[in-house]
Each structure stands twice: as structure tokens, then as C-alpha cells.
TIVO-2410 file (N, C-alpha, C; in nm, 3 decimals):
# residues 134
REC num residu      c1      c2      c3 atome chaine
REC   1      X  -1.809  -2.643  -1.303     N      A
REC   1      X  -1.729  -2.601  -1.189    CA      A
REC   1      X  -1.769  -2.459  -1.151     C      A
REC   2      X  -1.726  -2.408  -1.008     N      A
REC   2      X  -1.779  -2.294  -0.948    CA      A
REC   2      X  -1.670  -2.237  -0.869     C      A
REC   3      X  -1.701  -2.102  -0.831     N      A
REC   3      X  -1.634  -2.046  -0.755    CA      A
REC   3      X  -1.701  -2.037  -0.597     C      A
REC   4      X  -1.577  -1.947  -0.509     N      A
REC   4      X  -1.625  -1.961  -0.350    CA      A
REC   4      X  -1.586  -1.867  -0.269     C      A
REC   5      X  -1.634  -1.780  -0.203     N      A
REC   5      X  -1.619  -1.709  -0.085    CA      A
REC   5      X  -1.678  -1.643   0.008     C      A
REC   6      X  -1.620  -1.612   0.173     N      A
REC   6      X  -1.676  -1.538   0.295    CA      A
REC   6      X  -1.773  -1.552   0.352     C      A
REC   7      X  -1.819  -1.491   0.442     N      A
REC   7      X  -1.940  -1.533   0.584    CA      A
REC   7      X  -1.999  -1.450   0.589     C      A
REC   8      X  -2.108  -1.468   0.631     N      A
REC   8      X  -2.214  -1.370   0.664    CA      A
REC   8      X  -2.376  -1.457   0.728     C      A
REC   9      X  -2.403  -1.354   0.803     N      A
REC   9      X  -2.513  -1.405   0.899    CA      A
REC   9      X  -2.689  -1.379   0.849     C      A
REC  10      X  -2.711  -1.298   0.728     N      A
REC  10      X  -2.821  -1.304   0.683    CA      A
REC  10      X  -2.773  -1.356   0.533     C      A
REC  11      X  -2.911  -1.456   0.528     N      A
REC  11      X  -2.940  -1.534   0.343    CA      A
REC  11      X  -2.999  -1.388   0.266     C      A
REC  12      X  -2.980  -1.421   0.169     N      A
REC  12      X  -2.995  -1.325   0.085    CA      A
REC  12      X  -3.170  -1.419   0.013     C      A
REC  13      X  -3.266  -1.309  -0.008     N      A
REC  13      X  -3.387  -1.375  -0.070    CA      A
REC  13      X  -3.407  -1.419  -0.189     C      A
REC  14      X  -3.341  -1.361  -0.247     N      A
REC  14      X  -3.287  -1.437  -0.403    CA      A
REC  14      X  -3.175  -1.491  -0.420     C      A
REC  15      X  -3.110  -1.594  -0.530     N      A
REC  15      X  -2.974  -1.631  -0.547    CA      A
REC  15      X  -2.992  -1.483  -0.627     C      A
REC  16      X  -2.789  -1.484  -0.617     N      A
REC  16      X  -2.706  -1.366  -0.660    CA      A
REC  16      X  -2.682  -1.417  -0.825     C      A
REC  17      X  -2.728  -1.383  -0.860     N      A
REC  17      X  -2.657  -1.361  -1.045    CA      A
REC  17      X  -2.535  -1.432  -1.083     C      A
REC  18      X  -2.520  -1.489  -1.205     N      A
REC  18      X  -2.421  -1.568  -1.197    CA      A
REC  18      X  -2.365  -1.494  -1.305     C      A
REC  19      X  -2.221  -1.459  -1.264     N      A
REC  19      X  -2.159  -1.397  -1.374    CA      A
REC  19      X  -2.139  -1.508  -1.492     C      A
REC  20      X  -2.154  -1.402  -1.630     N      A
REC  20      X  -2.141  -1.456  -1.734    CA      A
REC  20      X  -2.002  -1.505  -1.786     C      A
REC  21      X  -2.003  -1.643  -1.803     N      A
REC  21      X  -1.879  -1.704  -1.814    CA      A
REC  21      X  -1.756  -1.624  -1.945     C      A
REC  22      X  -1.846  -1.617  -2.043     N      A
REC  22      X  -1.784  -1.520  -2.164    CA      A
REC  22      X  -1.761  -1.336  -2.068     C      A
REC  23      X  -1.769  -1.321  -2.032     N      A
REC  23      X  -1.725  -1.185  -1.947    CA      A
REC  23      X  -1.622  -1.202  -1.822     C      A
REC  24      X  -1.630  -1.312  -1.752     N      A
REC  24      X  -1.541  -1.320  -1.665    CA      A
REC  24      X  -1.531  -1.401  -1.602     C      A
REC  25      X  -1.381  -1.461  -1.604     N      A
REC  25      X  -1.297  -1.551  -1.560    CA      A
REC  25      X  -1.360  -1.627  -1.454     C      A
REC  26      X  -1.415  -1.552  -1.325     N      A
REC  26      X  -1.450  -1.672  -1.256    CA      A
REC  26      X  -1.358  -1.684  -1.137     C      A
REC  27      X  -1.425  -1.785  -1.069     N      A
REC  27      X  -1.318  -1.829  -0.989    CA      A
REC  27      X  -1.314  -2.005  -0.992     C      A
REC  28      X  -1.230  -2.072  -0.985     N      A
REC  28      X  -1.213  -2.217  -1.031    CA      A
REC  28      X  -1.153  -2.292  -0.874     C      A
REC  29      X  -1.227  -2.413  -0.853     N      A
REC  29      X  -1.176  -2.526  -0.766    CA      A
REC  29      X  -1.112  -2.644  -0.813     C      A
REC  30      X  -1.043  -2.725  -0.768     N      A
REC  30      X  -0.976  -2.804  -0.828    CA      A
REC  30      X  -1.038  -2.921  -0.754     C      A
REC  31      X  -1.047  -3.041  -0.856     N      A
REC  31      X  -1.149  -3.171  -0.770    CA      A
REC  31      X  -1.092  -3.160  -0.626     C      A
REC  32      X  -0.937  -3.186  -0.581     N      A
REC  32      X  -0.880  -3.202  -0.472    CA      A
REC  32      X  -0.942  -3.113  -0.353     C      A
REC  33      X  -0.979  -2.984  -0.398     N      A
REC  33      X  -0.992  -2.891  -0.313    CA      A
REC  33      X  -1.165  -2.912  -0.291     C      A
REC  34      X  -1.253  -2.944  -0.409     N      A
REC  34      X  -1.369  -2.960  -0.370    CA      A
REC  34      X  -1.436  -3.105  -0.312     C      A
REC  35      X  -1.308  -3.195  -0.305     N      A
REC  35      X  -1.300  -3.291  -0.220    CA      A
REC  35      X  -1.338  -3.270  -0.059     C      A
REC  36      X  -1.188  -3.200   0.004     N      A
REC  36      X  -1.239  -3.115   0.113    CA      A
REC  36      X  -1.279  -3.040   0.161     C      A
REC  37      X  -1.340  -2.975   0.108     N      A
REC  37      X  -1.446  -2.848   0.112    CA      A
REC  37      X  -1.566  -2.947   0.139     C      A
REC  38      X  -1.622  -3.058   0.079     N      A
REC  38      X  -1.754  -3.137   0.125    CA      A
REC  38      X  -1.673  -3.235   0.271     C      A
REC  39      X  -1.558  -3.259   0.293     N      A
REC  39      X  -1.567  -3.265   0.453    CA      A
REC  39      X  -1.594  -3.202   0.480     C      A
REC  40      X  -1.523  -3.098   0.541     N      A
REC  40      X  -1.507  -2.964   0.604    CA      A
REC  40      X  -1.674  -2.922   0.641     C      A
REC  41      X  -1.746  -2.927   0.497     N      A
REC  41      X  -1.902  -2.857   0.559    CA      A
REC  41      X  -1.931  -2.968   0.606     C      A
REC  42      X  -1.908  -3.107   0.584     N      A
REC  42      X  -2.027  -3.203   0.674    CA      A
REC  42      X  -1.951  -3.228   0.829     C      A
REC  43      X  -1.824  -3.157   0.849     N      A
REC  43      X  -1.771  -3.169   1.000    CA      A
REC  43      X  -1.864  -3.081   1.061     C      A
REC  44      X  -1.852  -2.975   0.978     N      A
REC  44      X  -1.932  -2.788   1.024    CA      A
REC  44      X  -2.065  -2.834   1.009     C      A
REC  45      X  -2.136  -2.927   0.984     N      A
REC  45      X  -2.279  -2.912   0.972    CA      A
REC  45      X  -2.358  -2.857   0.864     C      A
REC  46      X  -2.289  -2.782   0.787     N      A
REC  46      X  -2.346  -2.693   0.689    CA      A
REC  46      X  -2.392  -2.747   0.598     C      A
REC  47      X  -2.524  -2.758   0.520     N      A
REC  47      X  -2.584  -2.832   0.398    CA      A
REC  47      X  -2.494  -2.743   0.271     C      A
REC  48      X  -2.470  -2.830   0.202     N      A
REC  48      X  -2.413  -2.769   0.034    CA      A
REC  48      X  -2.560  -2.744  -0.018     C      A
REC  49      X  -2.666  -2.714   0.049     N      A
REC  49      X  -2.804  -2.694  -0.072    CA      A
REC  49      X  -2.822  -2.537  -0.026     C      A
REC  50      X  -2.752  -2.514   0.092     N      A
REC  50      X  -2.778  -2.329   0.153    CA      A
REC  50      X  -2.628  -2.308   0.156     C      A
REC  51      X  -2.544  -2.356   0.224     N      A
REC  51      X  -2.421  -2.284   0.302    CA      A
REC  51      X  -2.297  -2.319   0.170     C      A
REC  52      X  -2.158  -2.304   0.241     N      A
REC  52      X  -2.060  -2.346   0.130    CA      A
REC  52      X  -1.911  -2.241   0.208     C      A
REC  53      X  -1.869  -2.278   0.092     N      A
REC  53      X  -1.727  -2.203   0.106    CA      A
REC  53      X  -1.697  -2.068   0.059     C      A
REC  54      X  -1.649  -1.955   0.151     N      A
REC  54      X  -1.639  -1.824   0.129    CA      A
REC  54      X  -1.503  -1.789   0.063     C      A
REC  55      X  -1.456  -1.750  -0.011     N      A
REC  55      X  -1.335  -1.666  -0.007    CA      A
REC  55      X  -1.355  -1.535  -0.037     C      A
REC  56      X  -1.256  -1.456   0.017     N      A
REC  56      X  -1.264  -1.324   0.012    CA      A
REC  56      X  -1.068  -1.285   0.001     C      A
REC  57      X  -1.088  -1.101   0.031     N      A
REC  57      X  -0.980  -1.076   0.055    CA      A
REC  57      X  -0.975  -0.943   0.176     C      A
REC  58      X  -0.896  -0.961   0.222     N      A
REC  58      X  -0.882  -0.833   0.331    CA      A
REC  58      X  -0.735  -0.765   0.354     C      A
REC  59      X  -0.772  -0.660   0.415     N      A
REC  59      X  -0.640  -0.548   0.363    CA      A
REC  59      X  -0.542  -0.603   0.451     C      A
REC  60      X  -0.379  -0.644   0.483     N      A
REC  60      X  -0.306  -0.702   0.578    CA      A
REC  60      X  -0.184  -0.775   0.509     C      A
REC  61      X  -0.108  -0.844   0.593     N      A
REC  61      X  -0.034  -0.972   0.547    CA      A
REC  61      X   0.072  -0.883   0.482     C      A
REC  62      X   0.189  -0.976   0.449     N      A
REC  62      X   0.335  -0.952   0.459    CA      A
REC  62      X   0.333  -0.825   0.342     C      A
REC  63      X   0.260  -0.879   0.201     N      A
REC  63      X   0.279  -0.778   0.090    CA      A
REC  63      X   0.144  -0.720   0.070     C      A
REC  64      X   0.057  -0.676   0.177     N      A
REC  64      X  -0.031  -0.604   0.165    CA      A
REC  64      X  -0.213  -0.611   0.135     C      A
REC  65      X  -0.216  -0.753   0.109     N      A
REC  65      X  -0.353  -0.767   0.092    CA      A
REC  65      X  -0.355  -0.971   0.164     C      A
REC  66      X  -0.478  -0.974   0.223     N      A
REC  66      X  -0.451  -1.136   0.251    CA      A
REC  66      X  -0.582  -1.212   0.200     C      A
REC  67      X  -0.536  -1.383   0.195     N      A
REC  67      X  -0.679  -1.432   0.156    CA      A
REC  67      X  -0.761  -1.444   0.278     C      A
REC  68      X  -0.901  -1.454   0.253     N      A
REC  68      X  -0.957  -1.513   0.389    CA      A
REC  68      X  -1.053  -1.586   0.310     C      A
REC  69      X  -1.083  -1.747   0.437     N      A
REC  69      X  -1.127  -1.856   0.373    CA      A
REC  69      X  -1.228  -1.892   0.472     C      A
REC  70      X  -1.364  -1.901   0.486     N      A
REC  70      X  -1.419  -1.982   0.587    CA      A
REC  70      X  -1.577  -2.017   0.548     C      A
REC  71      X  -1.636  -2.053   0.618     N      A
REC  71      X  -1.731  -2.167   0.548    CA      A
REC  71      X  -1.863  -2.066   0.633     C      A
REC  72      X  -1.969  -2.102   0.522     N      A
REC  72      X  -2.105  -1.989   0.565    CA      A
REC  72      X  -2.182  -2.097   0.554     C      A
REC  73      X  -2.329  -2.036   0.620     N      A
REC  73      X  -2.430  -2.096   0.596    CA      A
REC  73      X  -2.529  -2.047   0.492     C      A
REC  74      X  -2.510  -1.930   0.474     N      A
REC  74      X  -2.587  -1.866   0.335    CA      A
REC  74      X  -2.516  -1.767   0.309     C      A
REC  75      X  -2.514  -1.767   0.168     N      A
REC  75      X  -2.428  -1.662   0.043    CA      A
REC  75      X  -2.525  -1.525   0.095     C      A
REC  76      X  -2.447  -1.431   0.073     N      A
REC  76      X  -2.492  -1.259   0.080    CA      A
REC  76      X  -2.558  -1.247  -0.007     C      A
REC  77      X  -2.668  -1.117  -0.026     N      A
REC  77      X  -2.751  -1.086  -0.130    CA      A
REC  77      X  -2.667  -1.053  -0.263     C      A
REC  78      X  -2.515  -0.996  -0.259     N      A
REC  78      X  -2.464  -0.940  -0.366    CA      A
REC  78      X  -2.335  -1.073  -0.433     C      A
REC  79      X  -2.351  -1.136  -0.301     N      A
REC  79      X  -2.190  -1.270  -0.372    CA      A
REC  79      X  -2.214  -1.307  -0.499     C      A
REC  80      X  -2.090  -1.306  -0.562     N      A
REC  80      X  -2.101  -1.414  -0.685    CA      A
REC  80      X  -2.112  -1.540  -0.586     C      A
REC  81      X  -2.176  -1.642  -0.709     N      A
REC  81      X  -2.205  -1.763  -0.639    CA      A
REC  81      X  -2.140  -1.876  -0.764     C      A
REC  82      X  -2.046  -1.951  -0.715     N      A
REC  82      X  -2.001  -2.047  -0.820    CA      A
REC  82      X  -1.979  -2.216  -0.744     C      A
REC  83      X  -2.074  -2.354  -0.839     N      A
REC  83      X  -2.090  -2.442  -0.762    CA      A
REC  83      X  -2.001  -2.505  -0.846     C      A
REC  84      X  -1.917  -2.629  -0.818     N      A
REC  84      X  -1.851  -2.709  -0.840    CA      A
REC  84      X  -1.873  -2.869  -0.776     C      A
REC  85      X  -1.938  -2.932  -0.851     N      A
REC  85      X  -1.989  -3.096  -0.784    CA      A
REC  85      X  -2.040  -3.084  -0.663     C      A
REC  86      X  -2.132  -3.033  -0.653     N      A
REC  86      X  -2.225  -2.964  -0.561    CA      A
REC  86      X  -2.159  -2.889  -0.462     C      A
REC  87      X  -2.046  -2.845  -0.440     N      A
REC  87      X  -1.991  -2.719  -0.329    CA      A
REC  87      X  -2.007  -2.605  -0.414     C      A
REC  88      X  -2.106  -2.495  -0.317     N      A
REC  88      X  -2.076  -2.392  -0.397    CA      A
REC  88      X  -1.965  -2.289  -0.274     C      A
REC  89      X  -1.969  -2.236  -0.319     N      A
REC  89      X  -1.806  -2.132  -0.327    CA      A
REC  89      X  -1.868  -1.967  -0.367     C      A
REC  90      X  -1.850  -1.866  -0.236     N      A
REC  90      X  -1.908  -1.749  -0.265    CA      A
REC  90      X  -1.816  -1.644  -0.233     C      A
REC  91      X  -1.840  -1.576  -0.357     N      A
REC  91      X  -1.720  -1.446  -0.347    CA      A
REC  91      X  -1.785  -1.310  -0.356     C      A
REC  92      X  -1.746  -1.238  -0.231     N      A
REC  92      X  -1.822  -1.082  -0.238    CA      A
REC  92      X  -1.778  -0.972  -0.367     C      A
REC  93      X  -1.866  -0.897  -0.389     N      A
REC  93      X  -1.850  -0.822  -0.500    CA      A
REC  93      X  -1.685  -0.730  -0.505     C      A
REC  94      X  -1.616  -0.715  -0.388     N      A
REC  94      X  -1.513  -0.622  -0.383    CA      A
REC  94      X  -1.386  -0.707  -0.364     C      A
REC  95      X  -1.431  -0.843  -0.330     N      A
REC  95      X  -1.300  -0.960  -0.311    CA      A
REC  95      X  -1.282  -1.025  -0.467     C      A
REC  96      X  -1.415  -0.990  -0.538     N      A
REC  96      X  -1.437  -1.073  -0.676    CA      A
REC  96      X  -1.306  -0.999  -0.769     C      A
REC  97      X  -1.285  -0.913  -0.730     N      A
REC  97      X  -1.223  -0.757  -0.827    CA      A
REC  97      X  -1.064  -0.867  -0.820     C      A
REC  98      X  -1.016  -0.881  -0.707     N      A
REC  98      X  -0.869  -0.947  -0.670    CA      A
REC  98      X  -0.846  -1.110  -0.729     C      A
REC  99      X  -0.962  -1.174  -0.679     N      A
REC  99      X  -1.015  -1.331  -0.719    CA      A
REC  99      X  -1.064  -1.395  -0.846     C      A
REC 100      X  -1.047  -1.254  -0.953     N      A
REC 100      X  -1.113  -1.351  -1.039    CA      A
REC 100      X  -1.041  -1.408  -1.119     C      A
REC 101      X  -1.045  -1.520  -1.184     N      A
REC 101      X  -0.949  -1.546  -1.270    CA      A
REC 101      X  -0.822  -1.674  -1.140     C      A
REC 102      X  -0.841  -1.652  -1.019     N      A
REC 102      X  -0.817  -1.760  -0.916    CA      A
REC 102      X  -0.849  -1.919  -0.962     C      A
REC 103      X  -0.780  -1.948  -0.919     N      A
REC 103      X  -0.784  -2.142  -0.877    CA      A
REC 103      X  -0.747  -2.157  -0.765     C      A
REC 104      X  -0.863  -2.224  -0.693     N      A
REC 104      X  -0.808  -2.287  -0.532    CA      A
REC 104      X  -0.775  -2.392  -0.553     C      A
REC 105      X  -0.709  -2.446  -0.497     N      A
REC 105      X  -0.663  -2.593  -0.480    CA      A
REC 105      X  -0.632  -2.640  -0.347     C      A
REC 106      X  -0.601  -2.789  -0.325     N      A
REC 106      X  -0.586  -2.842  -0.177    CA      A
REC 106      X  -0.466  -2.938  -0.217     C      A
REC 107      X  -0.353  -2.939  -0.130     N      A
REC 107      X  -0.271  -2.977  -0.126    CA      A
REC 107      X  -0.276  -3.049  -0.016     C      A
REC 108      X  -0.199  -3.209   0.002     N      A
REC 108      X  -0.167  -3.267   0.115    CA      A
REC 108      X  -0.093  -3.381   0.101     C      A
REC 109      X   0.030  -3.373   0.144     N      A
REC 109      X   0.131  -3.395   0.142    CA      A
REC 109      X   0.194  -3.403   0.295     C      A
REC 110      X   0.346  -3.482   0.294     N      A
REC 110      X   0.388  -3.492   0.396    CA      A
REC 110      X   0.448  -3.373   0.495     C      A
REC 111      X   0.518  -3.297   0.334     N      A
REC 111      X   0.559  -3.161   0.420    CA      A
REC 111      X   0.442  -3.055   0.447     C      A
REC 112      X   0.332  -3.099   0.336     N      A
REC 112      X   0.253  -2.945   0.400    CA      A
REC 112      X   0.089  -3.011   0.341     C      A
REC 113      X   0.010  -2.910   0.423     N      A
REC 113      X  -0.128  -2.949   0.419    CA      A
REC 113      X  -0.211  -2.834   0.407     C      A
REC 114      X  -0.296  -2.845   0.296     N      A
REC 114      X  -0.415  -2.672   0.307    CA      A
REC 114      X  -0.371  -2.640   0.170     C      A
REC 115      X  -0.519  -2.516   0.187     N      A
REC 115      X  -0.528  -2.487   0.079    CA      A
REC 115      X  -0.450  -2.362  -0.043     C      A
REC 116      X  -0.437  -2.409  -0.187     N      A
REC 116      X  -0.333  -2.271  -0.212    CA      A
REC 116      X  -0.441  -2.184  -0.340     C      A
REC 117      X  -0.388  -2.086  -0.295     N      A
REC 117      X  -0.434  -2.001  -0.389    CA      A
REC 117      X  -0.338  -1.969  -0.521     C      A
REC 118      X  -0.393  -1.999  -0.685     N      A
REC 118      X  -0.332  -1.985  -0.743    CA      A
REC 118      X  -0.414  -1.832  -0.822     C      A
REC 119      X  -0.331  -1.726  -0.801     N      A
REC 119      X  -0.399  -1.600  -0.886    CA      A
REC 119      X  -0.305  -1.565  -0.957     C      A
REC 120      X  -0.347  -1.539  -1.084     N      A
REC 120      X  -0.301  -1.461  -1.169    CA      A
REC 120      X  -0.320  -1.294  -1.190     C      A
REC 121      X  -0.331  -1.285  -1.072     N      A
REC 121      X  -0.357  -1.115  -1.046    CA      A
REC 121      X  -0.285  -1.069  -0.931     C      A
REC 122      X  -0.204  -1.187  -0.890     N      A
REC 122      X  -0.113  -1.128  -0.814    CA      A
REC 122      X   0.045  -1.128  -0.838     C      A
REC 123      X   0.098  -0.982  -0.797     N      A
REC 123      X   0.259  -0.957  -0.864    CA      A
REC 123      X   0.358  -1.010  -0.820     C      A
REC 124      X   0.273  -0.974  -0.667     N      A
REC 124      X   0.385  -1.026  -0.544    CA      A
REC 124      X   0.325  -1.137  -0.469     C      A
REC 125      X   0.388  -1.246  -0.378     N      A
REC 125      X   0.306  -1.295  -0.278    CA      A
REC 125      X   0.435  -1.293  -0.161     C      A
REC 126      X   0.357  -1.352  -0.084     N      A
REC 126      X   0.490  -1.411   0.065    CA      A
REC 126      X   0.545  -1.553   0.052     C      A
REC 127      X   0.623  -1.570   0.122     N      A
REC 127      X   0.679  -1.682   0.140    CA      A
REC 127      X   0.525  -1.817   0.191     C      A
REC 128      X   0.495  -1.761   0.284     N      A
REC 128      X   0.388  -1.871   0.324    CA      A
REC 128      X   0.249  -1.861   0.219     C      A
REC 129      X   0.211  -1.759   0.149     N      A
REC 129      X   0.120  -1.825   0.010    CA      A
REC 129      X  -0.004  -1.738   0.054     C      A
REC 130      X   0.010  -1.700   0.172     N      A
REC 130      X  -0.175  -1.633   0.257    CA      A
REC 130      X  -0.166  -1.469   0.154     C      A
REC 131      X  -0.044  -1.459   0.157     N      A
REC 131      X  -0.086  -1.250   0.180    CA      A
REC 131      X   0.026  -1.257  -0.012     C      A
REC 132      X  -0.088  -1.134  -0.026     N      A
REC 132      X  -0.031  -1.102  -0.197    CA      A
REC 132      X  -0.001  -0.938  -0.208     C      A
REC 133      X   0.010  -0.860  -0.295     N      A
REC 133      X  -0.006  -0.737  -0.372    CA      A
REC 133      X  -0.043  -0.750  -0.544     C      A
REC 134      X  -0.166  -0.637  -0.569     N      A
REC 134      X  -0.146  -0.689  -0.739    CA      A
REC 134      X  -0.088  -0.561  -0.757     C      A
***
């Protein structure tokens, strides 16, 4: 299994380094979530052999920091890069700091649909699940 996050418009010429599993946590998908993550890129067009799923984090949202989720066509020169049943999932070096140790998951259900972030690095979150504080 692998981790995933953010966008960006130039490929990087080498893959990015894979952090060492005995050093750090990582970031984790859950089958459900890497279920739709391989729609999602074959709606978007995107090959899982270059592109994939970004997560990141950006400064905002109810308690101060939010997730952001969207689908690239090539990982940055510096992303961690983590694949899970062939989706890989790319996380920038300064979103990795908030994310690691994360589980995404996909929920869908009658009352609610999308994806949740489960971190253990966060103190606080909001009511709707997007925006945290650690």
C-alpha cells in the first residue's frame, strides 16, 4: 500500500525517494478509497503509470489548516510517492510534515459520500471533516 498527494504541471526526471517504512509512518489508503481513486483517474484520463492522486495541506478552514485533494498527471521532483494496487498517491515535502501517519478512506453511504481523512496528528477538526489544527 501507498500514499497520495497535490498537482503540479512539470514531471519530475527522476521518481522521488521512497521514504523508509521503518522511519516513517507514511501515508495509508483504504481498498474503498483506492477503489475510487482508479475511477476518478480513468473519468480524468490520467494513466496510474505517470499521474495519480495528490493530497496536500493548505493554510485556511474553520480550525486553521485544510485538506486539499486532486488528481495530477505527474508527481513533483520532491513528493513522497506512495502506490497502493496500482494508484499511486503523492504528498509534497511540507504537506508530508501534517499527513503522515494519515489514512484516507472513501465513504458512501446514503447520508454522505467522499472522502475522509483519518489523522492522527490532528487535535482539532470541524464539523464537516475538510479543515483541522495540530
Amino acid at each position: 500500500m501507498a500514499d497520495i498527494i497535490t498537482l503540479d504541471s512539470k514531471p519530475s526526471q527522476e521518481p522521488a525517494p521512497q521514504p523508509n517504512a521503518t522511519e516513517t509512518p507514511g501515508v495509508q489508503v483504504t481498498p474503498s478509497a483506492v477503489k475510487r481513486i482508479h475511477v476518478i483517474l480513468a473519468k480524468e484520463g490520467i494513466s496510474t503509470e505517470e499521474g495519480g492522486l495528490r493530497l496536500g495541506v493548505k493554510g485556511g478552514g474553520c480550525s486553521g489548516l485544510s485538506y486539499a485533494i486532486a488528481f495530477d498527471g505527474h508527481p513533483r521532483e520532491r513528493d513522497h510517492i506512495f502506490t497502493f494496487d496500482g494508484v499511486r498517491v503523492f504528498v509534497d515535502p511540507k504537506s508530508f510534515v501534517f499527513l503522515s501517519g494519515m489514512t484516507l478512506d472513501y465513504e458512501e453511504t446514503l447520508m454522505r459520500q467522499g472522502f475522509n481523512f483519518i489523522n492522527p496528528n490532528s487535535t482539532r477538526s470541524c464539523g464537516c471533516g475538510t479543515s483541522f489544527s495540530v
